[in-house]
Each structure stands twice: as structure tokens, then as C-alpha cells.
N, CA, C and O atoms as CSV, one atom per row, in Angstrom:
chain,resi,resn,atom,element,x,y,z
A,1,UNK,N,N,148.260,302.033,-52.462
A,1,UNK,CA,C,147.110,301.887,-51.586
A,1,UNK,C,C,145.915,301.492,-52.462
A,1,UNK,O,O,145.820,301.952,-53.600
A,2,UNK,N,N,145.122,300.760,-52.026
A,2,UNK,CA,C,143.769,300.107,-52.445
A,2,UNK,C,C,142.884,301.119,-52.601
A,2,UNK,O,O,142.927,302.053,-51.801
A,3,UNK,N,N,141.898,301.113,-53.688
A,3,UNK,CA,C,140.707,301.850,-53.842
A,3,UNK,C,C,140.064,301.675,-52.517
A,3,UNK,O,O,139.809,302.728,-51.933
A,4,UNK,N,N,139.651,300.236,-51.736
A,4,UNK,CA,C,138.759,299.905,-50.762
A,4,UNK,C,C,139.672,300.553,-49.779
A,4,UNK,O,O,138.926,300.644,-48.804
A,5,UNK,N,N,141.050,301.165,-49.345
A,5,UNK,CA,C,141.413,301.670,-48.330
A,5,UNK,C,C,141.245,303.099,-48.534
A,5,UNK,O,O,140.683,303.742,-47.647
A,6,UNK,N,N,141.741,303.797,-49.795
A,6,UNK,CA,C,141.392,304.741,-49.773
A,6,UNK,C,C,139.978,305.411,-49.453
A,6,UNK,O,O,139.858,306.433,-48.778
A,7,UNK,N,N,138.695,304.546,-50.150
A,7,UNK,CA,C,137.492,304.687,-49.345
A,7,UNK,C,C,137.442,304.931,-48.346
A,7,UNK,O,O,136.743,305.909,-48.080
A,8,UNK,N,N,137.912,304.445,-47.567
A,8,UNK,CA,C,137.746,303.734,-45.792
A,8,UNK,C,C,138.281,305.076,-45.518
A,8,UNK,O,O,137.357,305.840,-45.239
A,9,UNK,N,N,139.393,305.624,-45.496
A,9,UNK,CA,C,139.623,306.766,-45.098
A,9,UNK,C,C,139.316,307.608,-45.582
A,9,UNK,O,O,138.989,308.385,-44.685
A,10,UNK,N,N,139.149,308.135,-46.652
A,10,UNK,CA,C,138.519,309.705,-47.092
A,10,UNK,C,C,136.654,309.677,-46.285
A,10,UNK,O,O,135.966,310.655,-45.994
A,11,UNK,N,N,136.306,308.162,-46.125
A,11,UNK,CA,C,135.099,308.460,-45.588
A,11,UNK,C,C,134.965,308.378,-44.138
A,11,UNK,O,O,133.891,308.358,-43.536
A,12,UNK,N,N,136.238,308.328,-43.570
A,12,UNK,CA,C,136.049,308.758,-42.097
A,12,UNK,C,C,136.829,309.916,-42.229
A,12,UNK,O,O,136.916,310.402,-41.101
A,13,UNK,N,N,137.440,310.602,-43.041
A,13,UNK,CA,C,137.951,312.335,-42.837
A,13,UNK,C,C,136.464,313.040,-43.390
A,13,UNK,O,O,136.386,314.268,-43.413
A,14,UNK,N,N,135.164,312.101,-43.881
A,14,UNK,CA,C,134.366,312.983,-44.444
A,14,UNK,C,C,133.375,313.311,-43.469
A,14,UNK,O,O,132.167,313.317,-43.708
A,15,UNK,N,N,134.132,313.704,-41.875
A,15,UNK,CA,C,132.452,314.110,-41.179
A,15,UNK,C,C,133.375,315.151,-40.453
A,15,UNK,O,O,134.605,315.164,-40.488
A,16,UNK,N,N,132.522,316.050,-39.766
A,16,UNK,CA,C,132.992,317.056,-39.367
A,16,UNK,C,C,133.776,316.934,-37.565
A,16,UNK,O,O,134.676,317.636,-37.103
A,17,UNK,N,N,132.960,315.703,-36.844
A,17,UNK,CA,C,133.455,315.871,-35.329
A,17,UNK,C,C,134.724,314.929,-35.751
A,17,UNK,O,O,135.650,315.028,-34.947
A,18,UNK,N,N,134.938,314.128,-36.732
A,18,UNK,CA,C,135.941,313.606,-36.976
A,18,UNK,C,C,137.163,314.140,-37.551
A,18,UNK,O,O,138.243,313.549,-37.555
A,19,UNK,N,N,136.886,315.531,-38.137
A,19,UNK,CA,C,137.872,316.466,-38.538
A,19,UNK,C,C,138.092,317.201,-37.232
A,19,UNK,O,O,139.271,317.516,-37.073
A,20,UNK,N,N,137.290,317.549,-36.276
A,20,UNK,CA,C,137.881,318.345,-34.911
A,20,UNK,C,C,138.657,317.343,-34.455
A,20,UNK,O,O,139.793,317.643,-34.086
A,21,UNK,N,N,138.340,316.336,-34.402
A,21,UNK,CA,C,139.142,315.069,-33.545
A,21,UNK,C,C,140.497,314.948,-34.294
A,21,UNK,O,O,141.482,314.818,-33.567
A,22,UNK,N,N,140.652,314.966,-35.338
A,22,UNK,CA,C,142.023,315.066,-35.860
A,22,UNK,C,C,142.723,316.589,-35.855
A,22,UNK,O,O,143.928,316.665,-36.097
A,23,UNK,N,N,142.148,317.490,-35.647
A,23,UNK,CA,C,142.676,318.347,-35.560
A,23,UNK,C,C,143.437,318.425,-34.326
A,23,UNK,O,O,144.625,318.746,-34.296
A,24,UNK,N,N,142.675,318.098,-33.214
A,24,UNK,CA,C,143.090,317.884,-31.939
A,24,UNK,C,C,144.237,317.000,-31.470
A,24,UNK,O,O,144.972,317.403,-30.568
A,25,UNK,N,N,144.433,315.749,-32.073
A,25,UNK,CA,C,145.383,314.708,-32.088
A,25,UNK,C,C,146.293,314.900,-32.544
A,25,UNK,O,O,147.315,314.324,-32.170
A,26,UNK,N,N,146.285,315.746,-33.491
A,26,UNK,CA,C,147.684,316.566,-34.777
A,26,UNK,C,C,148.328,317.073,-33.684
A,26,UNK,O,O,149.372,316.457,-33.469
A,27,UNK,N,N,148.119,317.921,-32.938
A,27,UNK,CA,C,148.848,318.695,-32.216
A,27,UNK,C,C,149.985,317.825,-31.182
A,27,UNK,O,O,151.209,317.919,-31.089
A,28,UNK,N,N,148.755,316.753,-30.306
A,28,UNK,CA,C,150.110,315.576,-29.322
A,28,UNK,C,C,149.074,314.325,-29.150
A,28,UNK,O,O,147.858,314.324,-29.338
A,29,UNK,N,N,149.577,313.699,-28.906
A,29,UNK,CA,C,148.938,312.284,-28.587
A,29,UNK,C,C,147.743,312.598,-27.013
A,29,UNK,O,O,148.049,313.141,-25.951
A,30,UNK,N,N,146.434,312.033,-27.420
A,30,UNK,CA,C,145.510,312.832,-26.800
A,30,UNK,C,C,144.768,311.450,-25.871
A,30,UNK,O,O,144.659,310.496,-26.641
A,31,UNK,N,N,144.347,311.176,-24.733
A,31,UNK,CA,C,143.293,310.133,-24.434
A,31,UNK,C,C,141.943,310.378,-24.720
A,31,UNK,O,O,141.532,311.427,-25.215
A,32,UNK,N,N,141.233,309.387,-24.399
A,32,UNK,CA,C,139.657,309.932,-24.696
A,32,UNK,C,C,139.070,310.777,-24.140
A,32,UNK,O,O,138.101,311.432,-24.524
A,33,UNK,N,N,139.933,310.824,-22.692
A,33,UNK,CA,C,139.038,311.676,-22.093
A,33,UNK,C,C,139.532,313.297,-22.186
A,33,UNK,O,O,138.923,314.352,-22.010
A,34,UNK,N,N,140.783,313.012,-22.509
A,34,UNK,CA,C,141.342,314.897,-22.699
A,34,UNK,C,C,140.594,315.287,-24.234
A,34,UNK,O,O,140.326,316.461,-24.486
A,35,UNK,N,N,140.311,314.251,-25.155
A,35,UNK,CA,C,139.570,314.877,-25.875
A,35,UNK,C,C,138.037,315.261,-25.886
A,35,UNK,O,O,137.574,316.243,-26.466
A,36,UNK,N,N,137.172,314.139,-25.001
A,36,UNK,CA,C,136.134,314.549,-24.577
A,36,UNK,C,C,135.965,315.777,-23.757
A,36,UNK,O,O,134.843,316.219,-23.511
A,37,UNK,N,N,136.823,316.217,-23.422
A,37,UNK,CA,C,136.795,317.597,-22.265
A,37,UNK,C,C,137.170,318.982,-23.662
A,37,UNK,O,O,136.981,320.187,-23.500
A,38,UNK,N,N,137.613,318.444,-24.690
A,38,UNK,CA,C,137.383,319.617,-25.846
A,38,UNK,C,C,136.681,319.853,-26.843
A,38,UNK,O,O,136.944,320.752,-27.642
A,39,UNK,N,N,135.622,319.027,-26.939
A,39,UNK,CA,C,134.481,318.286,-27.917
A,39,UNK,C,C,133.429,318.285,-27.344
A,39,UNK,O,O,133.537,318.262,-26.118
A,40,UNK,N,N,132.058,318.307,-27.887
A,40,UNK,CA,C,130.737,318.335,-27.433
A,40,UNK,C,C,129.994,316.831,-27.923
A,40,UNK,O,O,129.475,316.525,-28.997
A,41,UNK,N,N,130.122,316.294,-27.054
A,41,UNK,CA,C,129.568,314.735,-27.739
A,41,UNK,C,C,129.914,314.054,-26.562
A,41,UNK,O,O,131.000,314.026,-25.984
A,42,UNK,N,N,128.531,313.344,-26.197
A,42,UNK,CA,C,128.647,311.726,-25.471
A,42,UNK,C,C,130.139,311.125,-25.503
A,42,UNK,O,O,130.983,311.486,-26.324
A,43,UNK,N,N,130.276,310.506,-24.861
A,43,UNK,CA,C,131.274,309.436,-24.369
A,43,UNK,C,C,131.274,308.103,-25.541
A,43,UNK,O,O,132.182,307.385,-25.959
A,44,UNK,N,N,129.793,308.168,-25.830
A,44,UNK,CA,C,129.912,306.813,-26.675
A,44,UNK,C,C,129.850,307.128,-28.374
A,44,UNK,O,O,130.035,306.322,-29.285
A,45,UNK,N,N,129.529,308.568,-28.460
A,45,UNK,CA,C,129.407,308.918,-29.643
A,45,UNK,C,C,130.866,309.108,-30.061
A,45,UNK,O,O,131.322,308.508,-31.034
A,46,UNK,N,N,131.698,310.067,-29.213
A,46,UNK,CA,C,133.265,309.968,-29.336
A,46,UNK,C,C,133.529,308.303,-29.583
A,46,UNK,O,O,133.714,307.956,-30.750
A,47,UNK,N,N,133.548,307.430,-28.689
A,47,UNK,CA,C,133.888,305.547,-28.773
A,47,UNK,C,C,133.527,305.528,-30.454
A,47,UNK,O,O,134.531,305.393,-31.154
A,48,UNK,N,N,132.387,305.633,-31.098
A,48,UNK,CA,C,131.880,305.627,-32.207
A,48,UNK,C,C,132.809,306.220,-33.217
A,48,UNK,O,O,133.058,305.435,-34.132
A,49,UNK,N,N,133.322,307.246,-33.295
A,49,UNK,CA,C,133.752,308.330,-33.855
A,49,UNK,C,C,135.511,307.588,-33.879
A,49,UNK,O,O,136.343,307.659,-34.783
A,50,UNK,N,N,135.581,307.126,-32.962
A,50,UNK,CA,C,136.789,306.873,-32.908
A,50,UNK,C,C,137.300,305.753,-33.501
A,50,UNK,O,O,138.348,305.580,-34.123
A,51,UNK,N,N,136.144,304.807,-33.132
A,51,UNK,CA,C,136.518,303.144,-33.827
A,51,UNK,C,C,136.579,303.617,-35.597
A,51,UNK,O,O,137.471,303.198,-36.335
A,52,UNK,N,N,135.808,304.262,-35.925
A,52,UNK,CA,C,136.037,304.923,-37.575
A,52,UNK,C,C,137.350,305.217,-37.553
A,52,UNK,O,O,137.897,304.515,-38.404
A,53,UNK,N,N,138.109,305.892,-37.012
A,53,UNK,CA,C,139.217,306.563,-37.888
A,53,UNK,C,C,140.219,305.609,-37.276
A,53,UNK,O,O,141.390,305.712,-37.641
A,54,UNK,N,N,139.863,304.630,-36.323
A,54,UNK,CA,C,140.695,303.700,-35.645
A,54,UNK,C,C,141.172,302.631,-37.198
A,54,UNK,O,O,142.282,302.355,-37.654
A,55,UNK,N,N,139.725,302.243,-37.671
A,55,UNK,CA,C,139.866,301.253,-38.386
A,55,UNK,C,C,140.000,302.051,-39.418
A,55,UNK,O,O,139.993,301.272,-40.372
A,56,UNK,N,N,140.132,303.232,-39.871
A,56,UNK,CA,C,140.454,303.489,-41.191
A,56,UNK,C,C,141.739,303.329,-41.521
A,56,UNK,O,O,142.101,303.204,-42.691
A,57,UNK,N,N,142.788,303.315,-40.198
A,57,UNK,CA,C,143.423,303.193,-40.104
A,57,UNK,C,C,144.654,304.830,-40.438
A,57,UNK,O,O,145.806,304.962,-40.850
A,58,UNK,N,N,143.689,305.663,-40.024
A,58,UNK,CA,C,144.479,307.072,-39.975
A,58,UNK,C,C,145.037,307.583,-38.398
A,58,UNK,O,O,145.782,308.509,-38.080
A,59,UNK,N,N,144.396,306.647,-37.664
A,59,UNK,CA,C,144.745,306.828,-36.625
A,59,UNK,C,C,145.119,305.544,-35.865
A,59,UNK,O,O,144.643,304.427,-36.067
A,60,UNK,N,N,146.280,305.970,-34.733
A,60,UNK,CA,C,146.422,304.490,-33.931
A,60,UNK,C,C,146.219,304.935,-32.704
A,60,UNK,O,O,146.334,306.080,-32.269
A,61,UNK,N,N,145.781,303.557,-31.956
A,61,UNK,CA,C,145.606,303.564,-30.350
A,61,UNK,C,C,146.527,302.948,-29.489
A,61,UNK,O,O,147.183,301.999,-29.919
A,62,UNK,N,N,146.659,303.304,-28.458
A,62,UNK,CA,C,147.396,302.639,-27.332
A,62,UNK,C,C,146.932,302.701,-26.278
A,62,UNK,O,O,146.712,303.812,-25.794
A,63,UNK,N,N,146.554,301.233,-25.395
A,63,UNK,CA,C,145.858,301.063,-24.492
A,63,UNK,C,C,146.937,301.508,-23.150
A,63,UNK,O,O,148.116,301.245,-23.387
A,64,UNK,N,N,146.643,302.181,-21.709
A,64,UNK,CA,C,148.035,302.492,-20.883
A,64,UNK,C,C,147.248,302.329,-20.121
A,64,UNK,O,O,146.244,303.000,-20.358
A,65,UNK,N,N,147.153,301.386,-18.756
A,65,UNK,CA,C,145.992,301.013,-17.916
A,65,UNK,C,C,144.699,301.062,-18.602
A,65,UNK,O,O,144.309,300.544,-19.648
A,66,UNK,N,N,144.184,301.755,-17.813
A,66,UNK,CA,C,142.601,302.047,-18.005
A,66,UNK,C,C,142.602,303.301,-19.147
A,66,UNK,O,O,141.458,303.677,-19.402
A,67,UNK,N,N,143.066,303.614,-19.468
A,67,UNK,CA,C,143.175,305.151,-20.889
A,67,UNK,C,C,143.695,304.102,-22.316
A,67,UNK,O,O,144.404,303.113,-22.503
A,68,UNK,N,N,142.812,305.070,-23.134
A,68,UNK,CA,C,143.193,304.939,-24.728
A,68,UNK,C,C,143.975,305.783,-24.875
A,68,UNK,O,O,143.693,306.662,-24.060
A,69,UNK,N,N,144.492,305.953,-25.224
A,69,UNK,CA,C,145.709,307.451,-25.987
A,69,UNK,C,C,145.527,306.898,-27.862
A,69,UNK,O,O,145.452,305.764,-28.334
A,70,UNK,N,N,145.509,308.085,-28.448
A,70,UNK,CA,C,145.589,308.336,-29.624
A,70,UNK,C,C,146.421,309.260,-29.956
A,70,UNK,O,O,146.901,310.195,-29.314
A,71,UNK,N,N,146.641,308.655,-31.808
A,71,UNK,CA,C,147.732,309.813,-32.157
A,71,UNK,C,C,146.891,309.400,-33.979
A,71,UNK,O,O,145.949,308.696,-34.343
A,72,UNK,N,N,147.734,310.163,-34.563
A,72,UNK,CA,C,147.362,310.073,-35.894
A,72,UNK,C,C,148.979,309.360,-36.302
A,72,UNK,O,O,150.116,309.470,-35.845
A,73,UNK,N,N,148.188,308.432,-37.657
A,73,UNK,CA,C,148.951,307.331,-38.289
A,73,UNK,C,C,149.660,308.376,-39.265
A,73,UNK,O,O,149.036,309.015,-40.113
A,74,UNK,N,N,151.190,308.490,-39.025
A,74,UNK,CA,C,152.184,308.897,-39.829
A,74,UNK,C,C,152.240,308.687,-41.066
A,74,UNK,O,O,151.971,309.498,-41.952
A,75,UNK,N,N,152.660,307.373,-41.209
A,75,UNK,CA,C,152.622,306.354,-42.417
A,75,UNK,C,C,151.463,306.957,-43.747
A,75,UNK,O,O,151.647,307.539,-44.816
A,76,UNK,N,N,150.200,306.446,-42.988
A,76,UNK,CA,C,148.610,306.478,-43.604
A,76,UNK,C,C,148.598,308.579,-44.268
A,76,UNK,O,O,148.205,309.013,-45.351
A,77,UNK,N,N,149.058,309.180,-43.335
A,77,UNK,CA,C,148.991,310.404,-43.313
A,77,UNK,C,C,149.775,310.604,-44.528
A,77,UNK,O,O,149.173,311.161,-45.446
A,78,UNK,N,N,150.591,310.380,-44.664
A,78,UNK,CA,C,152.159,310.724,-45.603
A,78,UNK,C,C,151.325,310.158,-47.226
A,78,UNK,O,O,151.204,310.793,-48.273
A,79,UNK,N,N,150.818,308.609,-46.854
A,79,UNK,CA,C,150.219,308.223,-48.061
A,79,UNK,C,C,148.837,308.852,-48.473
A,79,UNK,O,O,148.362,308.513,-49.557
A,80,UNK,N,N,148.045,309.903,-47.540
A,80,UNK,CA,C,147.540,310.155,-48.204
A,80,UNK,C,C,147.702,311.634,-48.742
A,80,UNK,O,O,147.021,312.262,-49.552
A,81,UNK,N,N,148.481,311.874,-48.246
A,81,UNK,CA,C,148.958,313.460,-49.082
A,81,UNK,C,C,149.819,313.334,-49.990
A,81,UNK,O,O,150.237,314.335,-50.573
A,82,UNK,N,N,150.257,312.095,-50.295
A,82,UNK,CA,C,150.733,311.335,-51.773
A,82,UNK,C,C,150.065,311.565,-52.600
A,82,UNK,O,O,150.284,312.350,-53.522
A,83,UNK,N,N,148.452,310.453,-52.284
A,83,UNK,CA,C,147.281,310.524,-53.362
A,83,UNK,C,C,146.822,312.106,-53.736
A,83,UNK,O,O,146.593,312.354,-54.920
A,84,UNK,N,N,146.708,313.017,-52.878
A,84,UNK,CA,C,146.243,313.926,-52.781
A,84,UNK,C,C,147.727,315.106,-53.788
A,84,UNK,O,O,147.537,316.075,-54.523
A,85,UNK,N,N,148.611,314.668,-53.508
A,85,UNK,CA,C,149.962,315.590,-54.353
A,85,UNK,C,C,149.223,314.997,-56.189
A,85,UNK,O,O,148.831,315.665,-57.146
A,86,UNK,N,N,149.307,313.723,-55.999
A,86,UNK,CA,C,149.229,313.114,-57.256
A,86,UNK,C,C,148.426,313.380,-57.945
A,86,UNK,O,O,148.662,313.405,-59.153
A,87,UNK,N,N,147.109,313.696,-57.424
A,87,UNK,CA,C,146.061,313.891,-57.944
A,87,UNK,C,C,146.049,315.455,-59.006
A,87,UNK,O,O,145.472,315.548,-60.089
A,88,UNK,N,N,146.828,316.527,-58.336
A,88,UNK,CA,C,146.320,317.474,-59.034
A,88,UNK,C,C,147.985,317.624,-60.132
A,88,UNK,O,O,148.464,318.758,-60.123
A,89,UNK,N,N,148.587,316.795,-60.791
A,89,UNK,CA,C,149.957,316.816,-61.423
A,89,UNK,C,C,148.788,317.176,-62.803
A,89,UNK,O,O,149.217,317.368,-63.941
């Protein structure tokens, strides 16, 4: 993985409504709005919040009609608890 990707993601795991939001998604694949109903934040501040970890690419979306559904990126996840194993050898 790239220095410029690794950036990209450690600096969207570095805010706090973005750590509830993954906490929340860990558990099952969530829409916007079942997560807005467990979170304290605007509609557009969540949209905000989300396009970050969208494009960090720790998380993926799936459009199903009119709903987003989210889940967290397996792959991205696995690689970064790689960097993170590696780091303290």
C-alpha cells in the first residue's frame, strides 16, 4: 500500500463521528438512514462523513433503489492491520 493511501485512511479513521460510524457498520451492513437514527448529526454532515471513508476507501457503498447501504472494506481492513501488525515487530 502507498504512503498517499495509507494517509487517506488513517486520516479518515482520525475523527471521532467517523470512528462511531465504523463501529456501527462493523457489526452488519447499515443504510444511511439506520445509521442516522444512531448518531447525532445532520443528514448532510453524515453525506460528508461518509464520502471520507467512502473514498478512503475503508468502506464500500451500494446503491438499492433510493438507499445507500454500507459496509466496511474487508480487503482495506485486513491491509491495514497488516501495517499496523508490522509496525510494532
Amino acid at each position: 500500500m502507498k504512503i498517499v493511501e495509507k494517509e487517506r485512511i488513517f486520516k479518515a479513521l482520525g475523527d471521532r463521528n467517523r470512528l462511531e460510524i465504523m463501529d456501527l457498520i462493523s457489526e452488519n451492513e447499515l443504510s444511511a438512514g439506520q445509521i442516522l437514527q444512531q448518531v447525532k448529526m445532520a443528514q448532510s454532515t453524515l453525506s460528508h462523513h461518509m464520502k471520507i471513508l467512502c473514498d478512503s476507501g475503508i468502506v464500500n457503498s451500494r446503491k438499492d433503489y433510493r438507499w445507500v447501504y454500507y459496509t466496511i472494506n474487508e480487503e482495506v481492513a485486513q491491509e491495514v492491520s497488516k501495517i499496523l501488525t508490522d509496525w510494532v515487530k
